[in-house]
PDB file of N, H, CA, C and O in Angstrom:
ATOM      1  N   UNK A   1     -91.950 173.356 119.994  1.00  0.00           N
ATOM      2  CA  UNK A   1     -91.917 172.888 118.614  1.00  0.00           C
ATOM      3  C   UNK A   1     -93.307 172.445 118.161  1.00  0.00           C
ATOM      4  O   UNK A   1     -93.797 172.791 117.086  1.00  0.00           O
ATOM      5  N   UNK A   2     -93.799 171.798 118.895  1.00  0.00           N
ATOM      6  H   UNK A   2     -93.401 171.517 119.768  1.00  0.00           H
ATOM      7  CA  UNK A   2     -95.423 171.360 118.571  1.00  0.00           C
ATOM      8  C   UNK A   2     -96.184 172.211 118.230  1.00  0.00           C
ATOM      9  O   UNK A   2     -96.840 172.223 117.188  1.00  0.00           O
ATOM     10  N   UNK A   3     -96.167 173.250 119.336  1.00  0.00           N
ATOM     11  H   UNK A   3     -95.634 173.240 120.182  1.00  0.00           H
ATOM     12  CA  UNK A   3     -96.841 175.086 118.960  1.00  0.00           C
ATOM     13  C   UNK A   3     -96.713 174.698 117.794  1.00  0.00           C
ATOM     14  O   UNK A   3     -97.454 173.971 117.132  1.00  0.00           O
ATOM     15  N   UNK A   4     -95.651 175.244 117.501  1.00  0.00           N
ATOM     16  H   UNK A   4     -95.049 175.835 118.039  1.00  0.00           H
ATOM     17  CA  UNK A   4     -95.324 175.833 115.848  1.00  0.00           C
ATOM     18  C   UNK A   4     -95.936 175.536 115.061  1.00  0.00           C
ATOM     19  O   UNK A   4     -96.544 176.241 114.256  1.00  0.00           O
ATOM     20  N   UNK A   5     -95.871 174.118 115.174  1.00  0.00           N
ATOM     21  H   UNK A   5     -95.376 173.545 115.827  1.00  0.00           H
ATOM     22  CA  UNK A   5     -96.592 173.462 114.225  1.00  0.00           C
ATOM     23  C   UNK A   5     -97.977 173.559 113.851  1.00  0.00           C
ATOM     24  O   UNK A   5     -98.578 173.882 112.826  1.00  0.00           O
ATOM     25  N   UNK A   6     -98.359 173.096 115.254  1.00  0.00           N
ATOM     26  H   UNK A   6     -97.871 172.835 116.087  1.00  0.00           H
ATOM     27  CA  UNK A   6     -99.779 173.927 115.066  1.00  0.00           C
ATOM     28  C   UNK A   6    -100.305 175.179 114.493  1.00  0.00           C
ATOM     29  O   UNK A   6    -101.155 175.427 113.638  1.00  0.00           O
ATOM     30  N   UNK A   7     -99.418 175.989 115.341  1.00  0.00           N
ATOM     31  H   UNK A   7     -98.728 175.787 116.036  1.00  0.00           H
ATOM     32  CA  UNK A   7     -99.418 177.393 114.529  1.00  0.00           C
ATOM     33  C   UNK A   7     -99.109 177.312 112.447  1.00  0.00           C
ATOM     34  O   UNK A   7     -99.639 177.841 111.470  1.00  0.00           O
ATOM     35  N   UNK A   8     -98.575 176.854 112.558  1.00  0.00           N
ATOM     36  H   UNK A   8     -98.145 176.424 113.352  1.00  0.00           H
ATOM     37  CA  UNK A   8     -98.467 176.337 110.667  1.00  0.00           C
ATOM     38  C   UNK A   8     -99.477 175.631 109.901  1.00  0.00           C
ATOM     39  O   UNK A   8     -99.719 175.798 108.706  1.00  0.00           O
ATOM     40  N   UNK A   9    -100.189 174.623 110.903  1.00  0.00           N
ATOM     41  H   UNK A   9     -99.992 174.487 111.874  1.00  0.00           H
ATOM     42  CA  UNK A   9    -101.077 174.170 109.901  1.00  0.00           C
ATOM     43  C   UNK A   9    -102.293 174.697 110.440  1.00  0.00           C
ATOM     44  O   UNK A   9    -103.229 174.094 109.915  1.00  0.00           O
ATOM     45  N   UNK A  10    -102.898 175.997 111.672  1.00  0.00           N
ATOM     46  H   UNK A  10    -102.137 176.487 112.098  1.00  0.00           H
ATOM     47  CA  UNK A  10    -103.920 176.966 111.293  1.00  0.00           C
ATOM     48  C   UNK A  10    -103.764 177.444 110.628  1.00  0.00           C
ATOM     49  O   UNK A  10    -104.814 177.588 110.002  1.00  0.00           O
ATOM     50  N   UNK A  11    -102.729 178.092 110.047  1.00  0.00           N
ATOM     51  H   UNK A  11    -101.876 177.975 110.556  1.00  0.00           H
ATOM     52  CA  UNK A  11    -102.230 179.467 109.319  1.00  0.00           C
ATOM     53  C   UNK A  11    -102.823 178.609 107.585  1.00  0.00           C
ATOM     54  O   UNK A  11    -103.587 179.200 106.822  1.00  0.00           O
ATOM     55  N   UNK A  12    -102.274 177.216 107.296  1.00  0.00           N
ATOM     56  H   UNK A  12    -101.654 176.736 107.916  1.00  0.00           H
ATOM     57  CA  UNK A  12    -102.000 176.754 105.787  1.00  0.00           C
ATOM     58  C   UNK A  12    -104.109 176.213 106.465  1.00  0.00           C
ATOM     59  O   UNK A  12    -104.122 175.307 105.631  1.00  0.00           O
ATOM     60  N   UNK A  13    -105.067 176.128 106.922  1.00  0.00           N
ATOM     61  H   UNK A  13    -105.057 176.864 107.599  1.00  0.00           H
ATOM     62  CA  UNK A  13    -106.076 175.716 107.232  1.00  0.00           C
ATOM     63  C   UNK A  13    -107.301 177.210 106.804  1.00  0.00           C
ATOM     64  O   UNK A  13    -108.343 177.280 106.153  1.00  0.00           O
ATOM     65  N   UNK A  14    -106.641 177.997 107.416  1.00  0.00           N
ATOM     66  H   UNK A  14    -105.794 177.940 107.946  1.00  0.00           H
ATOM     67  CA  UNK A  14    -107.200 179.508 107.037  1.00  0.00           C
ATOM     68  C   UNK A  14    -106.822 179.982 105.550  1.00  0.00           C
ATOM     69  O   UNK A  14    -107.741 180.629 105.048  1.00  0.00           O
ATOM     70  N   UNK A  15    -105.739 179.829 104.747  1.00  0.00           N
ATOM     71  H   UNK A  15    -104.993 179.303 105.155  1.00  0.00           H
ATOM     72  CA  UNK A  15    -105.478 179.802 103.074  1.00  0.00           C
ATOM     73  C   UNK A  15    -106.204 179.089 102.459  1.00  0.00           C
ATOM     74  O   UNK A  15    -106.413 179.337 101.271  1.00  0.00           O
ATOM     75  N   UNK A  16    -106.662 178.250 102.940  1.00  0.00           N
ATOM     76  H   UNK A  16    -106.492 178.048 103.905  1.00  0.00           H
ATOM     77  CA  UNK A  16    -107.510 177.442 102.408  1.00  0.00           C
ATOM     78  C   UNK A  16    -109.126 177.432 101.993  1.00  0.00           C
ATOM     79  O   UNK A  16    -109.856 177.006 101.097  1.00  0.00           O
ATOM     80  N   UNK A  17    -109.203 178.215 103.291  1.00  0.00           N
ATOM     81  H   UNK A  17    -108.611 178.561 104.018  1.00  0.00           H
ATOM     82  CA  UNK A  17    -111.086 178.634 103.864  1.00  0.00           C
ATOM     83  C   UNK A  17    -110.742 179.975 102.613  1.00  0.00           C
ATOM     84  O   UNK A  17    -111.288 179.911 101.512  1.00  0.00           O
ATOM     85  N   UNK A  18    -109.904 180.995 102.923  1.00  0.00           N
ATOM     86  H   UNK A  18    -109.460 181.047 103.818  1.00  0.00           H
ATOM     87  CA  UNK A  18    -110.248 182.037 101.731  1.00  0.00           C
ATOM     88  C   UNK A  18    -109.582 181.703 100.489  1.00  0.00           C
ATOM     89  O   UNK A  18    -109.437 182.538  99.596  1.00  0.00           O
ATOM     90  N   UNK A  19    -109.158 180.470 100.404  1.00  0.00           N
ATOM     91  H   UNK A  19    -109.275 179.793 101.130  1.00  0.00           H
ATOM     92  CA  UNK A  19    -108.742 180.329  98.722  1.00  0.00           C
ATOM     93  C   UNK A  19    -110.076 180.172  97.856  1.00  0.00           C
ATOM     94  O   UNK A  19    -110.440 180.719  96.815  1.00  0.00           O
ATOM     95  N   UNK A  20    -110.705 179.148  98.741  1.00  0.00           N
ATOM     96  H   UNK A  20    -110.409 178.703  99.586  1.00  0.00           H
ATOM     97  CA  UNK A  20    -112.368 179.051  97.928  1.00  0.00           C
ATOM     98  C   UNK A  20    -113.263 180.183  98.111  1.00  0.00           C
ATOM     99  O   UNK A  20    -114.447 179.873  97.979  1.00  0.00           O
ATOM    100  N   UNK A  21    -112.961 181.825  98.468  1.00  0.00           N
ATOM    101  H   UNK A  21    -111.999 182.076  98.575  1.00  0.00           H
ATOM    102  CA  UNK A  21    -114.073 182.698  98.708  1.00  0.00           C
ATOM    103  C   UNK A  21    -113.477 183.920  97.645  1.00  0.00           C
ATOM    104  O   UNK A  21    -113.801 185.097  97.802  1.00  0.00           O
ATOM    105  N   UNK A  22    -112.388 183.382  96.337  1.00  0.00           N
ATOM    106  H   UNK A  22    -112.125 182.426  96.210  1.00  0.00           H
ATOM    107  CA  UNK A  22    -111.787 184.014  95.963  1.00  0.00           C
ATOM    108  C   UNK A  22    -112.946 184.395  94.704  1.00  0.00           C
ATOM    109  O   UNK A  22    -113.934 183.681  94.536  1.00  0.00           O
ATOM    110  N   UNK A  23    -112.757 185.239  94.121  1.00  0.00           N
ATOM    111  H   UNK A  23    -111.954 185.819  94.258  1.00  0.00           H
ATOM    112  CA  UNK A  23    -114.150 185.503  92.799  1.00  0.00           C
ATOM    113  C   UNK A  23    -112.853 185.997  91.707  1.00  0.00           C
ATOM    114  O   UNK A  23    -112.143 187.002  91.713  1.00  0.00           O
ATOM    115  N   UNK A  24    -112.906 184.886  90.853  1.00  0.00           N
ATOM    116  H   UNK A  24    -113.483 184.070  90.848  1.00  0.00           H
ATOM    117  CA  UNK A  24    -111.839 184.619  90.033  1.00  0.00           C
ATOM    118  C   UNK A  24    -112.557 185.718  88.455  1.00  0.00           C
ATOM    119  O   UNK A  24    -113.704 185.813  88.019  1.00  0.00           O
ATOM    120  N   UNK A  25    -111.536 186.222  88.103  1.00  0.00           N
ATOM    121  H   UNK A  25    -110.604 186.145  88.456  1.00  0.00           H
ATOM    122  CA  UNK A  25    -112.434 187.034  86.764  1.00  0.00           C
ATOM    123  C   UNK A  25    -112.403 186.139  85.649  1.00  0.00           C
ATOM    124  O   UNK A  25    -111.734 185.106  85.622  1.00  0.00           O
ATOM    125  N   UNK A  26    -113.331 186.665  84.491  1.00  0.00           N
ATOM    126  H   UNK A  26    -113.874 187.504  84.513  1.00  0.00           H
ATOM    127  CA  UNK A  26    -113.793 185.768  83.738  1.00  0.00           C
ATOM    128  C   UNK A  26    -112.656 185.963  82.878  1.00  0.00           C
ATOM    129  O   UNK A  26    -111.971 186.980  82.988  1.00  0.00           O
ATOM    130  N   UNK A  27    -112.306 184.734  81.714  1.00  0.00           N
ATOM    131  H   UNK A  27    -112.862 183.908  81.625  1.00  0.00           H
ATOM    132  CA  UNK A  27    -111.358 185.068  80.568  1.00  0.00           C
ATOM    133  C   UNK A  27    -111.275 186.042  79.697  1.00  0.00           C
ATOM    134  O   UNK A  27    -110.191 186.590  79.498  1.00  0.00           O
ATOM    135  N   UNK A  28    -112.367 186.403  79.060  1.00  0.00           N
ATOM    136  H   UNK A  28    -113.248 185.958  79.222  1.00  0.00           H
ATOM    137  CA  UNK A  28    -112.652 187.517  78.580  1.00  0.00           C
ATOM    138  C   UNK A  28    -112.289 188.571  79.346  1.00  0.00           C
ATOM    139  O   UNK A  28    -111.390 189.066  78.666  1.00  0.00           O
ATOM    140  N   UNK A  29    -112.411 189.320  80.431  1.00  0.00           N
ATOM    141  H   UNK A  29    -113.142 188.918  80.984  1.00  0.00           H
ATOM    142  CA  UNK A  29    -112.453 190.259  81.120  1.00  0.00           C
ATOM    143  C   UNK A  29    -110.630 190.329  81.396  1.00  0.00           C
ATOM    144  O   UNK A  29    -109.995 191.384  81.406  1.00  0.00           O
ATOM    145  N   UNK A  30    -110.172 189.272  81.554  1.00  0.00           N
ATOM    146  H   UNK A  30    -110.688 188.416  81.546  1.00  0.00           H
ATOM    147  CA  UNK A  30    -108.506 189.102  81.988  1.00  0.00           C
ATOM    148  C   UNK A  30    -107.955 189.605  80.153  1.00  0.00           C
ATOM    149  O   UNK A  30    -107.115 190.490  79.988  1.00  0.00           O
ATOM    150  N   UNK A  31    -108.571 188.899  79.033  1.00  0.00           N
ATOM    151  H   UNK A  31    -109.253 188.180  79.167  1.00  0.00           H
ATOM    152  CA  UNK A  31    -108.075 189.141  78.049  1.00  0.00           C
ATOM    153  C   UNK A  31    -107.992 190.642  77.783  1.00  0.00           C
ATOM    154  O   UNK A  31    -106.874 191.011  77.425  1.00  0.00           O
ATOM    155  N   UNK A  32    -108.889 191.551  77.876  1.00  0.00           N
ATOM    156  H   UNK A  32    -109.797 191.251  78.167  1.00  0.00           H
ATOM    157  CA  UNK A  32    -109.490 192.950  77.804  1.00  0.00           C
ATOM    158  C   UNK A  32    -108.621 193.991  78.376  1.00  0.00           C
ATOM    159  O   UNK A  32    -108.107 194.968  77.830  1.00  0.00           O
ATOM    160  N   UNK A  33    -108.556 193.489  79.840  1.00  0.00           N
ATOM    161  H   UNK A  33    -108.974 192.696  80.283  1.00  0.00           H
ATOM    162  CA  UNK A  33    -107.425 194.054  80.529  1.00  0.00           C
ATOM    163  C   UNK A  33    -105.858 194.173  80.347  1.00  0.00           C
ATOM    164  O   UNK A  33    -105.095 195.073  80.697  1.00  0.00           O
ATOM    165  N   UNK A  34    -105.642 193.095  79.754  1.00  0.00           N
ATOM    166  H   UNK A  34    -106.261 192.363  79.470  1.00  0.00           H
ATOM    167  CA  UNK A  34    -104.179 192.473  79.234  1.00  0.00           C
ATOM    168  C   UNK A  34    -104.048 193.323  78.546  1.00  0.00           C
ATOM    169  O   UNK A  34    -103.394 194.350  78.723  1.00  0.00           O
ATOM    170  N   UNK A  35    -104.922 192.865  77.282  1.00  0.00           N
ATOM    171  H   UNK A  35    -105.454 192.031  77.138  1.00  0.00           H
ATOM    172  CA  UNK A  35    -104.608 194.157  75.701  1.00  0.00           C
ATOM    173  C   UNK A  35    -104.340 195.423  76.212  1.00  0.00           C
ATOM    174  O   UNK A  35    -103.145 195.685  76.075  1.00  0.00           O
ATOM    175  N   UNK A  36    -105.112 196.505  76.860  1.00  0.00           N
ATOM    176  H   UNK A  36    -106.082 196.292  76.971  1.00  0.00           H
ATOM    177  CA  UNK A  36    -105.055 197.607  77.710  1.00  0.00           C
ATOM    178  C   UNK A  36    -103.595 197.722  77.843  1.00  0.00           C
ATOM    179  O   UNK A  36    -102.813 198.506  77.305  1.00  0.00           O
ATOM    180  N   UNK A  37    -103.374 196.608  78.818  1.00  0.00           N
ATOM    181  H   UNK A  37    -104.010 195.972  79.255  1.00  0.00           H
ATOM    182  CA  UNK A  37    -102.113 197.242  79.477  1.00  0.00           C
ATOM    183  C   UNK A  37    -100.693 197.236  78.335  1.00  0.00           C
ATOM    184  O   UNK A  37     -99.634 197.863  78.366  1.00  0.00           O
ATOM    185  N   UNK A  38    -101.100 196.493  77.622  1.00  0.00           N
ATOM    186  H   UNK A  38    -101.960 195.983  77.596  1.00  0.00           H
ATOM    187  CA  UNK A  38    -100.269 196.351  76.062  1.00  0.00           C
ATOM    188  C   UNK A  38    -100.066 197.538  75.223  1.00  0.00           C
ATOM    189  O   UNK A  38     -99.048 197.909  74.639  1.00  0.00           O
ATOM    190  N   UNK A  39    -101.514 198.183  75.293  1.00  0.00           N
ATOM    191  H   UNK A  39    -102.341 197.881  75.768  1.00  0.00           H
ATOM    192  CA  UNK A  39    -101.468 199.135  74.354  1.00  0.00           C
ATOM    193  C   UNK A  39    -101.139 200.347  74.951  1.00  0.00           C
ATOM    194  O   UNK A  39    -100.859 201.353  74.299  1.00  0.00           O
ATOM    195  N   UNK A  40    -101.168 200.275  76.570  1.00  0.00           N
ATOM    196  H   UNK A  40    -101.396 199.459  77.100  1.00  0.00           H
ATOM    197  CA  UNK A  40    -101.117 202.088  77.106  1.00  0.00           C
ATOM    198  C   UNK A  40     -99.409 201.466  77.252  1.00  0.00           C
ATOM    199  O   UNK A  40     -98.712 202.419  76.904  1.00  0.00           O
ATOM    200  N   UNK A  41     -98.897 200.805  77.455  1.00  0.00           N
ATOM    201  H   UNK A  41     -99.463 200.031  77.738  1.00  0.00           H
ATOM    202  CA  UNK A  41     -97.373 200.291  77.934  1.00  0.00           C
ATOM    203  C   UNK A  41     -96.590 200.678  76.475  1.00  0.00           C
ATOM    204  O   UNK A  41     -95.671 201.496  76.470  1.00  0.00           O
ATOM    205  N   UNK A  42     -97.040 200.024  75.282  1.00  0.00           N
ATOM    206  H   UNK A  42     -97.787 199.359  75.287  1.00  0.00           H
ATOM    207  CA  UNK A  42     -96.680 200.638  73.847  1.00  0.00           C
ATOM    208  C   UNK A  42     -96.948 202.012  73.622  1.00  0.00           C
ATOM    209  O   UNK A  42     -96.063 202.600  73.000  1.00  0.00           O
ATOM    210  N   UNK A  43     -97.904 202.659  73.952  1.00  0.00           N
ATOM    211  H   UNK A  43     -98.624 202.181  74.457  1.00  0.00           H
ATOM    212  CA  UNK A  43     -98.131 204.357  73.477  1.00  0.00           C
ATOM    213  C   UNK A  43     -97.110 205.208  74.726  1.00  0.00           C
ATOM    214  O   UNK A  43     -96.682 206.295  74.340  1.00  0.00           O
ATOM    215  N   UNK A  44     -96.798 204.878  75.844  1.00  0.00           N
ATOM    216  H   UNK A  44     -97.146 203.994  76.157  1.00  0.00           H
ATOM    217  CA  UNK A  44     -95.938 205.197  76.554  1.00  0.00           C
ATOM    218  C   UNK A  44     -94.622 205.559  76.255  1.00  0.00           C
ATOM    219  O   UNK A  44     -94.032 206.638  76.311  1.00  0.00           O
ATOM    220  N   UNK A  45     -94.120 203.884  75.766  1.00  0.00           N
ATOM    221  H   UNK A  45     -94.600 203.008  75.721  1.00  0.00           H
ATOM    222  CA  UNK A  45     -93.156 203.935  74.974  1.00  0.00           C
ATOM    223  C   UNK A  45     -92.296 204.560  73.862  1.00  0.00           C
ATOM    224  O   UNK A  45     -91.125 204.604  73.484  1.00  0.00           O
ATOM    225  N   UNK A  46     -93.933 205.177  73.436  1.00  0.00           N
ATOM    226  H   UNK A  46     -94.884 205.142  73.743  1.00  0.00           H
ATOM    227  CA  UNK A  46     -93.749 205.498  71.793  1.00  0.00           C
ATOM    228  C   UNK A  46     -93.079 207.069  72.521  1.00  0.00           C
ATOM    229  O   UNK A  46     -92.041 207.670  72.243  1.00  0.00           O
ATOM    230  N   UNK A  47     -94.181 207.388  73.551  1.00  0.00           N
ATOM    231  H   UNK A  47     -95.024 206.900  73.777  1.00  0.00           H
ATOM    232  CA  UNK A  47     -93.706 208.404  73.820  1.00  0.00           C
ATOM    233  C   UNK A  47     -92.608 209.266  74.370  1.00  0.00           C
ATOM    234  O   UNK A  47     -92.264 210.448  74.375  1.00  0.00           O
ATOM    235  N   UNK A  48     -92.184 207.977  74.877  1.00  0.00           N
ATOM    236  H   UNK A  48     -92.463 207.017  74.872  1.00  0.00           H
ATOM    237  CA  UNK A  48     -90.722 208.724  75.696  1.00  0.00           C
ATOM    238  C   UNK A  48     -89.777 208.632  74.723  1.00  0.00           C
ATOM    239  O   UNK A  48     -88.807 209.382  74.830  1.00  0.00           O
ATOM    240  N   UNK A  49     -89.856 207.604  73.445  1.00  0.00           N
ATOM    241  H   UNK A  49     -90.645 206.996  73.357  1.00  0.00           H
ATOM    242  CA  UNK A  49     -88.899 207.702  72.882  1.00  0.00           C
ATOM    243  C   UNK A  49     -88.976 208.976  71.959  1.00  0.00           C
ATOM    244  O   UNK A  49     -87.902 209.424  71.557  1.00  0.00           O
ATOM    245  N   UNK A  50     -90.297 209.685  71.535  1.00  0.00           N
ATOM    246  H   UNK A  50     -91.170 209.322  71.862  1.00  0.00           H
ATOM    247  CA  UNK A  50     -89.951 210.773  70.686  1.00  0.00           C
ATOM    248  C   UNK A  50     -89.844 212.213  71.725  1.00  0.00           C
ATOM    249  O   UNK A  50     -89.790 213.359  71.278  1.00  0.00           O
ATOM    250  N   UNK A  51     -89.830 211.909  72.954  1.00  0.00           N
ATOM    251  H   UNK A  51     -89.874 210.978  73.317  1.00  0.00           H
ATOM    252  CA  UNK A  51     -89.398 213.181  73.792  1.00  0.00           C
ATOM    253  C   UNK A  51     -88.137 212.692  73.539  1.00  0.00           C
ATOM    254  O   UNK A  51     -87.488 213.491  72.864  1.00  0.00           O
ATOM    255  N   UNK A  52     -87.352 211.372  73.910  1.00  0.00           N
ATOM    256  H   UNK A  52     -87.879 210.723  74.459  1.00  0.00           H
ATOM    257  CA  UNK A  52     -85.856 211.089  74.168  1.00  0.00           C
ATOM    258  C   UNK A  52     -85.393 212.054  72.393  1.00  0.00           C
ATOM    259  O   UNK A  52     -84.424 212.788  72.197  1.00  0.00           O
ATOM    260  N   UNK A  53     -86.304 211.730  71.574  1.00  0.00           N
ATOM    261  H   UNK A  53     -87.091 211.133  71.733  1.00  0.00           H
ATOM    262  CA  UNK A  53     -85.145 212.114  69.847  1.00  0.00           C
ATOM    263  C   UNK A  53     -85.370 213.744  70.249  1.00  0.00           C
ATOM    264  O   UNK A  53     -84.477 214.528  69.927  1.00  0.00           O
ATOM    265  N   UNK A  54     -86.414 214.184  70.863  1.00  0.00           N
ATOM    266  H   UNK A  54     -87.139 213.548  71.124  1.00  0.00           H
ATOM    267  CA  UNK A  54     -86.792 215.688  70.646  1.00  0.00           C
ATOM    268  C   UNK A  54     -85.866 216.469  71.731  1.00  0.00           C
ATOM    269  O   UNK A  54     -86.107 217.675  71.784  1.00  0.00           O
ATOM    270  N   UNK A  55     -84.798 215.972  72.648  1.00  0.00           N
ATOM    271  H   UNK A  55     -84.602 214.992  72.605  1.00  0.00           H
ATOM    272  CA  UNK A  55     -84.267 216.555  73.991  1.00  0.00           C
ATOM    273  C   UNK A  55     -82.629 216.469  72.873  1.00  0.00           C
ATOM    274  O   UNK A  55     -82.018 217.489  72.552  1.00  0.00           O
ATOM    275  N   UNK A  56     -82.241 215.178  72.491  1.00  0.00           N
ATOM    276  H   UNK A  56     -82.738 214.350  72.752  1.00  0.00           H
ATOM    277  CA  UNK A  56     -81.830 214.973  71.684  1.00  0.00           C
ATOM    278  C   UNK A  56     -80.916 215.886  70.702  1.00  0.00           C
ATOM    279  O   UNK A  56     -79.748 216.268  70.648  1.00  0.00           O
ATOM    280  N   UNK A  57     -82.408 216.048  69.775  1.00  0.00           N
ATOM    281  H   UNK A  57     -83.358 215.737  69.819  1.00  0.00           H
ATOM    282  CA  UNK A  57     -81.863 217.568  68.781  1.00  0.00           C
ATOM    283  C   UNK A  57     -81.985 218.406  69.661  1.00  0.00           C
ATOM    284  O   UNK A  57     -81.030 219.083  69.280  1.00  0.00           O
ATOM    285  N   UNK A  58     -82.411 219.035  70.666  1.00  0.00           N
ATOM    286  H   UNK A  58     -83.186 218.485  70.976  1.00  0.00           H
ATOM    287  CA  UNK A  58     -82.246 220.107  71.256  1.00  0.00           C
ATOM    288  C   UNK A  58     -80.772 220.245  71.826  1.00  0.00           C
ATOM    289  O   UNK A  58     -80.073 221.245  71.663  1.00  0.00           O
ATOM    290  N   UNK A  59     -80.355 218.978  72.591  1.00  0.00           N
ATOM    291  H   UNK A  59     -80.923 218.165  72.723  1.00  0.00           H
ATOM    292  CA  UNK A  59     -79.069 219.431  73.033  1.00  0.00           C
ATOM    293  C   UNK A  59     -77.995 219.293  71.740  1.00  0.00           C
ATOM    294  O   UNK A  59     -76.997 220.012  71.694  1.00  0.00           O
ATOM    295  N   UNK A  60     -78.204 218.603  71.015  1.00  0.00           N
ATOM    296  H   UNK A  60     -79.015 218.019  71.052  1.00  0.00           H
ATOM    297  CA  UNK A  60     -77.442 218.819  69.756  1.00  0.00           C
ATOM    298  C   UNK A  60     -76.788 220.167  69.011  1.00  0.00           C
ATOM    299  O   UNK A  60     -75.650 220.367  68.585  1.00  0.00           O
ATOM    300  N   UNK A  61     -78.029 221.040  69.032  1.00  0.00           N
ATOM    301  H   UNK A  61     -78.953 220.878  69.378  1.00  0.00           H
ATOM    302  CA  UNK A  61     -77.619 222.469  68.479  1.00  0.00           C
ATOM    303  C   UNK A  61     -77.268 223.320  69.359  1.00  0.00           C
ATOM    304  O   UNK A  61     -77.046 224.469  68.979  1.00  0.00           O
ATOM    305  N   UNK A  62     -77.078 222.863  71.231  1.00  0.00           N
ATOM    306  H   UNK A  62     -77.259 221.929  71.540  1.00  0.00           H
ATOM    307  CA  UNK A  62     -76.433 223.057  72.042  1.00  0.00           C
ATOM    308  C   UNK A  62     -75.191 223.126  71.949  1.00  0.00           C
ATOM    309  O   UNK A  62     -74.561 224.037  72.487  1.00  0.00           O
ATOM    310  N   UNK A  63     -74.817 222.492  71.484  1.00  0.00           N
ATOM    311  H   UNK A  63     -75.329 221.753  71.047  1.00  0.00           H
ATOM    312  CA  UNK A  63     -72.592 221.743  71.341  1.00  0.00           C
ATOM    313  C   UNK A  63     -72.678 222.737  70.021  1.00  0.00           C
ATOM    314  O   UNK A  63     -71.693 222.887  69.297  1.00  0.00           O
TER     315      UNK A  63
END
């Protein structure tokens, strides 16, 4: 049981040593990226939904 322990607080001792060697991005750069993923996630969207209307009428004049 002692192990263990030990073994637990090297393990939470080493999270620690690389929490401070972390290179955090700047706000700007997080903001930039965000929008991105906003706008390719929306044009995606846009897109499957006008394949979904265009499969749509196709199977429509199917029946």
């Amino acid at each position: 049981m002692n192990e263990m322990m030990e073994s637990i607080k090297t393990y939470f001792k080493g999270v620690k040593a690389e929490w401070g060697r972390i290179s955090w991005p700047e706000r700007r750069q997080i903001i930039a990226e965000t929008v991105s993923v906003i706008v390719i996630v929306f044009f995606f969207t846009v897109a499957i939904y006008c394949i979904d209307l265009l499969f749509k009428g196709l199977l429509s004049l199917i029946k």
